[in-house]
C-alpha positions in Angstrom: 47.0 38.1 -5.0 46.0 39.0 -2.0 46.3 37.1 1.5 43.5 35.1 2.5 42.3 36.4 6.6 41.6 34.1 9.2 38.2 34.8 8.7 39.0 33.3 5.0 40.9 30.4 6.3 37.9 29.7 8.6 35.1 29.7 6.0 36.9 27.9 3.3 37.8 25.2 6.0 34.0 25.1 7.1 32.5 24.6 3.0 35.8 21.9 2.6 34.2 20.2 5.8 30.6 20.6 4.4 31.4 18.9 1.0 34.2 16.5 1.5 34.7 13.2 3.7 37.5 14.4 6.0 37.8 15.1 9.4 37.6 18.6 10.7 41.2 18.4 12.6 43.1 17.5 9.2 40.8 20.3 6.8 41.7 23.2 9.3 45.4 21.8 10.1 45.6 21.8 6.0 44.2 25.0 5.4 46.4 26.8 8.2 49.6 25.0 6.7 48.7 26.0 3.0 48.3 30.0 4.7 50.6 32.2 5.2 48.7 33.5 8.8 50.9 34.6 11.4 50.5 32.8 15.2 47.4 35.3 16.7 45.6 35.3 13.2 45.9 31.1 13.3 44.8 30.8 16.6 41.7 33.1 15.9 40.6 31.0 12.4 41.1 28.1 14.7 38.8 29.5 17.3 36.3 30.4 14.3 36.1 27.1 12.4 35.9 24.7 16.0 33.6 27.4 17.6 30.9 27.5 14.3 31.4 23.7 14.4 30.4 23.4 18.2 27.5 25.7 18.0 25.7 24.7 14.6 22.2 24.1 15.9 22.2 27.2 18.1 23.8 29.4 14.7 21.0 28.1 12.3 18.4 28.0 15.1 19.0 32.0 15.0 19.1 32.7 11.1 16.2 31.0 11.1 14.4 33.3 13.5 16.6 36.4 11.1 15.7 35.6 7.8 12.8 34.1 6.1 12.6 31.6 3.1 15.6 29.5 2.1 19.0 30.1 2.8 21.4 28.5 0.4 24.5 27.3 1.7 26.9 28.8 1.3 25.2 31.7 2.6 24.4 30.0 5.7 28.1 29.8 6.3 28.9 33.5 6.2 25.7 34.2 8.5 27.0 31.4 11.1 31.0 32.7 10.6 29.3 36.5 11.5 26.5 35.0 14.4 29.4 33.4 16.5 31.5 35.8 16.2 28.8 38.2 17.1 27.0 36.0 20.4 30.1 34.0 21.3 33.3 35.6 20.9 34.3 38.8 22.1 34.7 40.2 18.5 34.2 43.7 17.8 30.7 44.2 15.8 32.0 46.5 13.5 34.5 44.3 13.1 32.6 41.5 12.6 30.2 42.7 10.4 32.5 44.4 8.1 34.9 41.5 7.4 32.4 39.1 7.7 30.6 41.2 4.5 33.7 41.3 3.1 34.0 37.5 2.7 30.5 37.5 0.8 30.3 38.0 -3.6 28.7 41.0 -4.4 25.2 39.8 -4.7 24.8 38.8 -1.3 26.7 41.0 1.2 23.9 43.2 1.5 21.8 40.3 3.1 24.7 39.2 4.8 24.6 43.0 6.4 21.5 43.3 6.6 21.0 40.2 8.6 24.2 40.7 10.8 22.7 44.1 11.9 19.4 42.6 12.5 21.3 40.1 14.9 23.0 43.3 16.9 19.9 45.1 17.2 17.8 41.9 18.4 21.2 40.4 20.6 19.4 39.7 23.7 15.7 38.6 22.4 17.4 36.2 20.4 19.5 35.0 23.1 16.1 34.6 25.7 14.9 32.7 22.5 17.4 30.0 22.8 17.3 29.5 26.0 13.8 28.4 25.9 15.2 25.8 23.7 15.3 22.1 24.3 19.2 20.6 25.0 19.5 19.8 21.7 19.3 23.5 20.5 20.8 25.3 23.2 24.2 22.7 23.1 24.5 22.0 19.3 24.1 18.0 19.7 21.8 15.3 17.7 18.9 14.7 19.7 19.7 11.4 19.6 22.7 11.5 21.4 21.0 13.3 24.1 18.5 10.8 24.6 20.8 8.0 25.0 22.7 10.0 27.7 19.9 10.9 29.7 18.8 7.3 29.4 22.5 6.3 30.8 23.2 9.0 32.7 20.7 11.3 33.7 19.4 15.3 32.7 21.7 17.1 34.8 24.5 15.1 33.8 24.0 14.8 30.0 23.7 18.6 30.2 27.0 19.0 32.0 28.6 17.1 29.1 26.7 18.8 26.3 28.5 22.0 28.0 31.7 20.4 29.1 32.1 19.2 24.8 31.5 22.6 24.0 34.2 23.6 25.8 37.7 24.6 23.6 39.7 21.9 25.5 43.0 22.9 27.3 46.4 21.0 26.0 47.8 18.4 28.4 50.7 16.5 28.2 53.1 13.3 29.7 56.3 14.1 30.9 57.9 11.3 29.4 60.4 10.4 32.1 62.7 8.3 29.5 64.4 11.6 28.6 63.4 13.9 31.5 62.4 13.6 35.0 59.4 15.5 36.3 61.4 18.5 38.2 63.7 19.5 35.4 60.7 19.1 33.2 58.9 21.8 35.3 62.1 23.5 35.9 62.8 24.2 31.7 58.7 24.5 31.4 57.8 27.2 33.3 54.6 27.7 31.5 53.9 23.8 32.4 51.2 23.5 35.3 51.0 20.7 37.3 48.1 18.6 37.7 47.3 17.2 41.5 45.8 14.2 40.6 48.0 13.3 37.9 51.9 13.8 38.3 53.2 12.2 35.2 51.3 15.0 33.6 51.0 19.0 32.9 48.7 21.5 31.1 50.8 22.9 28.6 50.1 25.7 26.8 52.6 25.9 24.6 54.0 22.2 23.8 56.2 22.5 20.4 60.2 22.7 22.8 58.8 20.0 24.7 57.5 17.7 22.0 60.5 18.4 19.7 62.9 17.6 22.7 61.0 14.1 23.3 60.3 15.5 26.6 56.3 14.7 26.5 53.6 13.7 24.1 50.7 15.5 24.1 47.6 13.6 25.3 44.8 14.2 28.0 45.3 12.2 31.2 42.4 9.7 30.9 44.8 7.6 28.3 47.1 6.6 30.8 44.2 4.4 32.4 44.7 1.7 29.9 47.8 1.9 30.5 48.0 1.9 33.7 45.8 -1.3 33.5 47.9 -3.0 31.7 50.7 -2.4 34.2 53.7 -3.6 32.0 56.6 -4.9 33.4 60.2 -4.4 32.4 61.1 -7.2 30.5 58.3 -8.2 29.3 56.7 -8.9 25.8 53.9 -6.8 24.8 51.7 -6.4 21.9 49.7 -3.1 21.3 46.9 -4.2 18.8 45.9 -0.5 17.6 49.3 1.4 18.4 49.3 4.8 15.8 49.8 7.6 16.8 51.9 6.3 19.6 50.8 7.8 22.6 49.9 4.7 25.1 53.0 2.6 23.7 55.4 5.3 24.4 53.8 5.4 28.1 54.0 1.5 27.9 58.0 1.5 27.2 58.0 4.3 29.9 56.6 1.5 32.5 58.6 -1.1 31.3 61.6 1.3 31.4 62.6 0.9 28.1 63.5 -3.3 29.0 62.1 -6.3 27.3 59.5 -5.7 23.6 56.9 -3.7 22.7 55.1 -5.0 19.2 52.8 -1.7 17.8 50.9 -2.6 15.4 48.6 -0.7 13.0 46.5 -1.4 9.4 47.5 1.9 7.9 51.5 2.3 6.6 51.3 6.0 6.8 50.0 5.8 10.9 53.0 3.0 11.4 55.2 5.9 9.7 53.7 8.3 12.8 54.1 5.9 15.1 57.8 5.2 14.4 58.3 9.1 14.2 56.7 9.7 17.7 58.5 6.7 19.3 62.1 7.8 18.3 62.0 11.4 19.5 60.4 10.3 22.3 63.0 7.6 22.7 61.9 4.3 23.0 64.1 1.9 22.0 62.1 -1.3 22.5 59.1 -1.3 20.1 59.0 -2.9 17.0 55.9 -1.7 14.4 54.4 -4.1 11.9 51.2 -3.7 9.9 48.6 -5.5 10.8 44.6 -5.6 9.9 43.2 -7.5 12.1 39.8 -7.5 10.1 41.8 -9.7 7.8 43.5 -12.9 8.1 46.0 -14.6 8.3 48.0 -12.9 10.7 51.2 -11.3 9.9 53.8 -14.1 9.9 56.5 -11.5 11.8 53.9 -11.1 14.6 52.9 -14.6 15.3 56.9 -14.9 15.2 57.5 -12.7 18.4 54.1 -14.7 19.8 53.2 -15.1 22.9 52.5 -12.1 24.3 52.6 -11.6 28.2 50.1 -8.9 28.0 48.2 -7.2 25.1 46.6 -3.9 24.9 43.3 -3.5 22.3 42.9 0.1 22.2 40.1 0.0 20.2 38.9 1.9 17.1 35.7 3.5 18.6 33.1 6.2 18.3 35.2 8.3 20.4 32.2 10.2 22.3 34.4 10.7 25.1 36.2 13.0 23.6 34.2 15.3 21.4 35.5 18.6 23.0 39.0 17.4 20.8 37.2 16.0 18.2 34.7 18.5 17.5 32.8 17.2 14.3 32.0 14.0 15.3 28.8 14.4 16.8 28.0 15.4 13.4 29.5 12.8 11.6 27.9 9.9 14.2 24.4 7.8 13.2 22.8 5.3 15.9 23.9 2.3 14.2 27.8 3.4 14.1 27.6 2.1 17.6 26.4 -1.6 17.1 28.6 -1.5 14.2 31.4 -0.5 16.3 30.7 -3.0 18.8 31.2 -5.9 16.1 34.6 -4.7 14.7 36.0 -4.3 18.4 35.0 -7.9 19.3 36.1 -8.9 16.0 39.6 -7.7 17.1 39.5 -8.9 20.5 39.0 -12.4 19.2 42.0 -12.0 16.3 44.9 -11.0 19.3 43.2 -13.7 21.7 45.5 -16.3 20.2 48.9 -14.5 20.4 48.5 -13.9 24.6 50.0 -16.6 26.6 48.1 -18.5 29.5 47.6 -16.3 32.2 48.4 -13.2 30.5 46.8 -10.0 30.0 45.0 -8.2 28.1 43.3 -5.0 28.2 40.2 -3.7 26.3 39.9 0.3 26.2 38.0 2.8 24.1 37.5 7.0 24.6 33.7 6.0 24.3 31.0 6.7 26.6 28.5 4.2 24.9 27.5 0.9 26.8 27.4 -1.0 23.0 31.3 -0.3 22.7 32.1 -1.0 26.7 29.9 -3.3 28.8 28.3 -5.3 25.8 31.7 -5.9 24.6 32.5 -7.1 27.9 29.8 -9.2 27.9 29.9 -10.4 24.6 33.8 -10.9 25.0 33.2 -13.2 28.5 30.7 -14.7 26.7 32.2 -16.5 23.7 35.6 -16.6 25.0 35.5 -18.5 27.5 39.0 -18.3 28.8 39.2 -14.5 29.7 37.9 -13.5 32.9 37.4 -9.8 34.0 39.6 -8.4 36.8 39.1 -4.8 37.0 36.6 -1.7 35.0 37.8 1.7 35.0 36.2 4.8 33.2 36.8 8.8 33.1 33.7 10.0 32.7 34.0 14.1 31.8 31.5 15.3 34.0 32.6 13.7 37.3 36.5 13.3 36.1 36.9 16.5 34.3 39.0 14.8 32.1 38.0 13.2 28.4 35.9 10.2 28.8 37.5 7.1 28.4 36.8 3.0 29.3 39.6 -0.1 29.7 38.5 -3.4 31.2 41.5 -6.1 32.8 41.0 -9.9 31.5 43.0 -12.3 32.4 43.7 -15.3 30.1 43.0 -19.1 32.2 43.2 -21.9 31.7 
């Protein structure tokens, strides 16, 4: 039998995403582990499946304009696989044509020739076409996202985030400074590159030593804002309501210098499995995980045990627009209600880990959205109904002033 190309990889991973419930990152991370593609050939069906995802709009937008009448499916695929690989990446054409072809039965690689040819021949009136386009077309996003960002934001700003999600983001990481202090990090990392306004972190191109050594966690710098807000203290007792995959606790134990508790909790047994993984090779010795919904009631009796908390961290479940350059499909996945909807559940969990925080504790709210339903209406819903949290600080990345992913935390302060 033979071995399936990146190209293959790629389209099989696009129809999986097309026709099953699952989130793009775990369908290509699948399909890449089930290959047997060597490192330049994974990076390209990577590059393939994320780069068709990004651009969908602007791919059908031009088959429309290349071929007449219906297009079925799974025909649409191969012409988007060949279009991007054609307008956007620096690919060959012969090269992308051919294999492209290739991928198709027998009954339709002449149309899928024929069209890709077309495309070549008609590369820069197709290109003027787009660019006559409204946002919507031109950056592959749902109109109604755009609206609501020009409504918060402004044109020129909702534009520079339509192009700034588009972009294939670059891989940062925390020097975890439990095993490893930042010069010897930079001294065994020499493809690390330091980050002026953020010390604690590096880009990294290549993370695997690092992340096997416990000497960093991947994650983008705007995460170490709720943190930050929380400002832990060694000694102290601290519950993390949303913990998996472990990111912002193992920061957390890195403030607290691995002294005093950290409780993680999570609903799902197989994230508190990740969690535990991620927090032993990165070291920490001070956090205990226990499952926990908070939807549900009653509380697990082994939390309310280790209650009260001196300060509590609700990194909450959330639409996660701020960070759609990572999480490529879910502008697709995202309807206008989600965000009211959202809204509910994160209140819903602000008011279940209310009871475990002592008086005059702590606790911070954070998302990675940019919507105003899952930051200030919480925070004015939260203020509103629970009456004995006041707000102390706001802080937000926002990508297109920040150039980091987009991300919100608010301080309250328990009185009374």
């Amino acid at each position: 039998m033979a071995q399936i190309s990146a190209r293959g990889v790629a389209l099989a991973a696009l129809r999986s995403w097309r026709t099953k419930k699952e989130f793009a990152d775990a369908l290509i991370s699948r399909a890449l582990a089930n290959s047997a593609l060597q490192s330049a050939d994974r990076a390209f069906a990577l590059e393939l499946f994320y780069g068709v995802l990004r651009n969908l709009t602007l791919l059908d937008f031009w088959i429309g304009l290349l071929r007449s009448g219906r297009v079925d499916v799974d025909l649409r695929d191969l012409l988007r696989l060949g279009l991007y690989q054609l307008f956007v990446t620096n690919t060959p054409e012969h090269a992308a044509v051919n294999e492209t072809v290739e991928l198709a039965p027998k009954r339709q690689r002449a149309v899928v020739n024929a069209v890709l040819r077309a495309a070549i021949g008609k590369r820069q009136s197709l290109k003027e076409k787009a660019d006559q386009q409204p946002l919507e077309v031109q950056s592959s996003h749902p109109r109604f996202l755009i609206e609501r960002w020009q409504k918060q934001f402004g044109s020129s700003a909702t534009k520079a985030l339509c192009e700034w999600n588009n972009r294939t983001p670059p891989i940062y990481a925390r020097i975890n400074r439990l095993t490893i202090d930042r010069q010897s990090f930079l001294e065994q990392y020499r493809s690390a590159r330091s980050l002026s306004t953020v010390l604690n972190y590096v880009e990294l191109p290549a993370p695997a030593e690092g992340l096997a050594a416990g000497h960093c966690y991947v994650q983008d710098p705007s995460t170490a804002i709720a943190c930050e807000l929380l400002a832990p203290q060694p000694g102290e007792k601290i519950l993390d309501g949303c913990a998996a995959p472990g990111g912002k606790t193992g920061y957390l134990a890195e403030l607290m210098e691995n002294r005093g508790l950290i409780v993680a909790c999570d609903r799902e047994p197989a994230r508190l499995k990740l969690l535990e993984e991620n927090l032993a090779r990165l070291g920490v010795s001070i956090a205990k995980s226990i499952r926990q919904d908070w939807s549900r009631s009653p509380i697990s009796a082994r939390l309310v045990s280790e209650a009260p908390f001196d300060r509590v961290l609700v990194d909450a479940p959330c639409s996660n627009t701020g960070v759609m350059r990572r999480r490529v499909d879910v502008r697709w996945r995202l309807r206008p209600i989600d965000f009211q909807r959202m809204k509910n559940r994160q209140v819903e969990i602000v008011r279940a880990v209310l009871p475990l925080l002592k008086p005059n504790g702590v606790l911070v709210y954070s998302t990675c959205s940019l919507e105003p339903e899952e930051n200030a209406d919480v925070v004015r819903e939260v203020t509103r109904t629970m009456s004995i949290l006041r707000v102390e600080e706001e802080r937000r990345s926002l990508p297109f002033r920040d150039h980091f992913d987009g991300a919100f935390a608010v301080r309250f302060r328990r009185v009374g």
